[in-house]
C-alpha positions in Angstrom: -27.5 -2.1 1.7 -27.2 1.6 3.1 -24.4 0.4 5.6 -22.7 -1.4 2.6 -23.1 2.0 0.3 -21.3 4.0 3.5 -18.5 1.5 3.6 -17.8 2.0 0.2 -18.3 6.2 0.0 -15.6 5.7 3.2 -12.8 4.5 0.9 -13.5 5.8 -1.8 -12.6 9.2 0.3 -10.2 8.0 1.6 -8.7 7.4 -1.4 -10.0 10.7 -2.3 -11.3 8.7 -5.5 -14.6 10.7 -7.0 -15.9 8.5 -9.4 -17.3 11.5 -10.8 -14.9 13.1 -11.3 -12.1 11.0 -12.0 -8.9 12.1 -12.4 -6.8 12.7 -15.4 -4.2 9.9 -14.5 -6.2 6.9 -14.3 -8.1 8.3 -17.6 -5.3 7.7 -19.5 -5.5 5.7 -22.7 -2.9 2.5 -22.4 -1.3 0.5 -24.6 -2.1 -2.8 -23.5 0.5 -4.4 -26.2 2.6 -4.9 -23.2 4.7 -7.2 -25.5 6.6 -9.2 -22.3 10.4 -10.0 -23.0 10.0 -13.2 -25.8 10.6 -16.3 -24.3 11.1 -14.7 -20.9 9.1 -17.4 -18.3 11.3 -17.2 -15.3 9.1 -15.8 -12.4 12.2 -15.2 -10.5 12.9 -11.5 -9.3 16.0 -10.4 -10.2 15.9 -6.8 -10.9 14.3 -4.2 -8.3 14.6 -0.4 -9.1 12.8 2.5 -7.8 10.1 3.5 -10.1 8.1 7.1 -10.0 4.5 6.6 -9.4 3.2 8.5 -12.6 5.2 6.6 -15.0 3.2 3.1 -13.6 0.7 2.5 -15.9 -2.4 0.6 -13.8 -4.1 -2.3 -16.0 -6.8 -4.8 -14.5 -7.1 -8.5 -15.7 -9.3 -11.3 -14.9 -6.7 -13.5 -15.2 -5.8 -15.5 -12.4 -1.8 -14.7 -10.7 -1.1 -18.3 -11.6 -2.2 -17.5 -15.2 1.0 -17.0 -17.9 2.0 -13.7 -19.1 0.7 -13.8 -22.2 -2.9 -15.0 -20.6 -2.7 -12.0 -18.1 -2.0 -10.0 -21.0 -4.9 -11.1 -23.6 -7.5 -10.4 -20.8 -6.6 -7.5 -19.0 -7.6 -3.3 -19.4 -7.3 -0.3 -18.6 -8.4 0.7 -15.3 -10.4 3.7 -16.9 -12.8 0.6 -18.1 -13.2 0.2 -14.4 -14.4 3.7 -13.4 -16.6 4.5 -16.4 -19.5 2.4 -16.5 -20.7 3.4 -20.2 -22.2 0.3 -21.8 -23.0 -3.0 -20.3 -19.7 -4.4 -20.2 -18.5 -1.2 -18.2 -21.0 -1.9 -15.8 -20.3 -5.0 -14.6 -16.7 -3.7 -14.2 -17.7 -0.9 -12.6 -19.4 -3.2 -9.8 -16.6 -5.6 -9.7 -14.4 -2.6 -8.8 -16.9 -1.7 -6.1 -16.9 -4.9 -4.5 -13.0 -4.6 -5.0 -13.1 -1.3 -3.0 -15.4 -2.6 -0.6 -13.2 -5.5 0.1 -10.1 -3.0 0.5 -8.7 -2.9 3.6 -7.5 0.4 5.0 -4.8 -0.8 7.1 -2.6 -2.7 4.8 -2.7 0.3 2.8 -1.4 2.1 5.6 0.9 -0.3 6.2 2.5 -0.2 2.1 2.7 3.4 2.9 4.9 2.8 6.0 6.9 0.7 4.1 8.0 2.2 1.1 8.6 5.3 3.5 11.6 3.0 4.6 12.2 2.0 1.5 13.1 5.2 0.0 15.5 5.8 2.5 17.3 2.4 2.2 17.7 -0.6 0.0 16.9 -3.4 2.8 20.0 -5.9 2.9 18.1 -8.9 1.8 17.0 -6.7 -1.2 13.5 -8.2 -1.1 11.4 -7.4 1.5 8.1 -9.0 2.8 5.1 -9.5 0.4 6.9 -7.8 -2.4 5.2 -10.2 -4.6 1.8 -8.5 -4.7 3.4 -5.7 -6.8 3.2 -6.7 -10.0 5.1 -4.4 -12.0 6.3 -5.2 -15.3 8.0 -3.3 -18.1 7.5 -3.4 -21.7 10.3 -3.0 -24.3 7.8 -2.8 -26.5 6.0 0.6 -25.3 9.0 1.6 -22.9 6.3 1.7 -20.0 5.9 0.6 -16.8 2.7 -1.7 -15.7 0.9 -2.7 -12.7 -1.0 -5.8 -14.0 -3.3 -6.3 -11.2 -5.7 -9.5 -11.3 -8.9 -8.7 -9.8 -9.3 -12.0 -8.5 -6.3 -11.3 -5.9 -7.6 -11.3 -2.3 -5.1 -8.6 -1.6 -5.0 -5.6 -3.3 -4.1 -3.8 -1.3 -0.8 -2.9 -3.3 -3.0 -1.8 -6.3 -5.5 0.8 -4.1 -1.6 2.5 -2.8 -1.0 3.0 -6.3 -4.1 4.1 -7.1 -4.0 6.8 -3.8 -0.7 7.9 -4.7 -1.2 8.6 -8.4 -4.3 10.3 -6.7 -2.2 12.7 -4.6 0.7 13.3 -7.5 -2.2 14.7 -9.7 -3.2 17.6 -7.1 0.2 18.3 -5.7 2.5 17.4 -8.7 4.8 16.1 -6.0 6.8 13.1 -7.6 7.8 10.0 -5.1 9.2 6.5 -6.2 8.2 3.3 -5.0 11.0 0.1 -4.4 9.8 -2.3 -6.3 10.8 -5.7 -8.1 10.4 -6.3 -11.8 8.2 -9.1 -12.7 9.5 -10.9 -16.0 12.4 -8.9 -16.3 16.0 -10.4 -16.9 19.4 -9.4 -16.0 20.6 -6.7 -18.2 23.8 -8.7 -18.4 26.3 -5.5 -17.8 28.3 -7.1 -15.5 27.8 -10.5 -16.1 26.5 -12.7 -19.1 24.7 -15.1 -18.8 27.1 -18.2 -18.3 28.8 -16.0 -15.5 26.0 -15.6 -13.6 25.6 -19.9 -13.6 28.9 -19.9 -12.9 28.8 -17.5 -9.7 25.7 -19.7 -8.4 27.9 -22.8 -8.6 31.1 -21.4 -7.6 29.5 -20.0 -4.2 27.4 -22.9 -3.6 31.0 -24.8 -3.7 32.1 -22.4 -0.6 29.0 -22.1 1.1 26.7 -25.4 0.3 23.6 -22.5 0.1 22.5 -21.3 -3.4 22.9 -17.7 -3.3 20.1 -15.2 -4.8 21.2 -12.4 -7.3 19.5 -9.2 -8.0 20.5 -6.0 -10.2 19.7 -3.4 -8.3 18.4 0.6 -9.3 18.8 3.3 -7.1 17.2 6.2 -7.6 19.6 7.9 -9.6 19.1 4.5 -11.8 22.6 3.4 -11.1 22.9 0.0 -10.8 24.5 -2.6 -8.4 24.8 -6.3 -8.3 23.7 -7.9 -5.5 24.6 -11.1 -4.1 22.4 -12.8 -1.5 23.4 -16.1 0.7 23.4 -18.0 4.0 26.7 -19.4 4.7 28.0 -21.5 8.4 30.2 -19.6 9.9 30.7 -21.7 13.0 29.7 -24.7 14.6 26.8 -25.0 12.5 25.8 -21.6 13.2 24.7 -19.8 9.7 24.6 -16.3 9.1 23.4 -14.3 5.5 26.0 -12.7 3.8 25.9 -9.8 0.7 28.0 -9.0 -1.8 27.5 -5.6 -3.8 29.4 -4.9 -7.2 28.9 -1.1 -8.3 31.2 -1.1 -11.7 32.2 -3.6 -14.6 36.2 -3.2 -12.6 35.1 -4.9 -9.5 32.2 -7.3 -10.8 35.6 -8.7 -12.8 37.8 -8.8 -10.0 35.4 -11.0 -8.2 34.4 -13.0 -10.8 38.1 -13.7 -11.6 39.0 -14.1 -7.7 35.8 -16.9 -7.1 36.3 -18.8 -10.0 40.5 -19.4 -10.0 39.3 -20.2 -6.3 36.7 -22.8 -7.3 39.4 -24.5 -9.8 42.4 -24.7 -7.3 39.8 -26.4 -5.0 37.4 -28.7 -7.9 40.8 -29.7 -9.5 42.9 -30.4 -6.6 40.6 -31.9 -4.1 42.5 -32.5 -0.9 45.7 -30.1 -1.5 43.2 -27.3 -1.0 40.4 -26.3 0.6 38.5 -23.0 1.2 36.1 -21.8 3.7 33.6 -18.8 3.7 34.2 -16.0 5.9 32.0 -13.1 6.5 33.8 -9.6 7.0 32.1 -6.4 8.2 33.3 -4.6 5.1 32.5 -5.6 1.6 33.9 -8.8 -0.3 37.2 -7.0 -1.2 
């Protein structure tokens, strides 16, 4: 029991979590109306932006990951609810997030931190990166927040105790850093493309490179935005490599769209006459 207890005090500093004395940021009353986008189910990420780490509200559900929005939602709260063990509900939270913190482990922590230090340096050229899925974050129309929705039935959470370290360290030192993040339940904002155009672009590439590519908007952090085209194409003898498309402005995202698609008809509707094959360049598409 005493060994356990130790184990515990030893994250908790590192952390530098006082559970009494908890700070002011993960005190904060939330509005868990996180309203979700209606109608939105696509788990697909297709928007990462860089998103400062006091504007991420922390919420804790007991919903499983595999649970609907709406389920994750209905039984999740604050993270406060966690810390304060006031009645007898708050108690038994308050030793679920023990066992949580107990459970923690220090190294993958460490290893988040490593990564979003590379992270905020560059955008990797895949977009996504590894594991990116146990973020979490979401974004509500409805309240114009930002949420980490963190089940605490999840294994890992180890993406949910960086959070909670960095918030941690932005309360002493009021020093602001952004994390690189994809946005769960979010859809295209359709500034470049609508929606038909974006089907179109899968099926018009997937013509020239028999791979269906993966397309993200993506926020740097200046919250300009990019489009971001993903794919494998063969570019000899059966030898694939991934290629990437960027479009920074509505001029270019047209060009291209115009170029791939009058492309795609000359080859759909005169099959034989001509014929086009995918090249990868060093520079960008045009």
């Amino acid at each position: 029991m005493l060994e356990k207890t130790n184990d515990i005090q030893k994250k908790l500093k590192y952390l530098d979590l006082d559970l009494n004395k908890i700070p002011e940021i993960l005190l904060e009353r939330i509005d868990t109306e996180m309203k979700p986008a209606r109608n939105y189910e696509d788990k697909k990420y297709k928007v990462y932006k860089y998103v400062p780490i006091s504007k991420i509200k922390i919420l804790l559900t007991r919903a499983n990951r595999l649970n609907t929005i709406q389920e994750k939602c209905k039984m999740a709260s604050p993270i406060y609810s966690y810390l304060l063990p006031e009645d007898e509900e708050g108690i038994l939270k308050h030793t679920i997030f023990l066992k949580m913190i107990q459970e923690m482990d220090i190294e993958q922590i460490n290893e988040i931190e490593e990564e979003q230090i590379k992270l905020r340096k560059e955008i990797p050229f895949k977009v996504k990166y590894k594991e990116n899925y146990l973020w979490q974050i979401y974004y509500s129309e409805y309240t114009k927040n930002y949420y980490m929705l963190a089940t605490i039935e999840d294994l890992d959470c180890s993406c949910l105790f960086y959070l909670i370290k960095e918030q941690i360290e932005y309360e002493k030192t009021k020093k602001e850093k952004e994390i690189f993040v994809p946005i769960s339940y979010l859809d295209y904002s359709r500034r470049y493309f609508t929606k038909s155009q974006t089907s179109d672009i899968e099926k018009y590439l997937w013509q020239f490179t028999k791979d269906w590519p993966l397309m993200y908007e993506v926020y740097d952090k200046k919250d300009n935005m990019s489009f971001q085209i993903v794919g494998n194409t063969e570019v000899y003898d059966k030898v694939n490599s991934v290629y990437k498309i960027s479009l920074d402005n509505n001029e270019d995202a047209t060009k291209f769209y115009k170029l791939i698609k009058a492309l795609f008809i000359l080859e759909t509707e005169f099959p034989g006459r001509y014929e086009f094959q995918a090249r990868i360049a060093e520079d960008r598409w045009n």
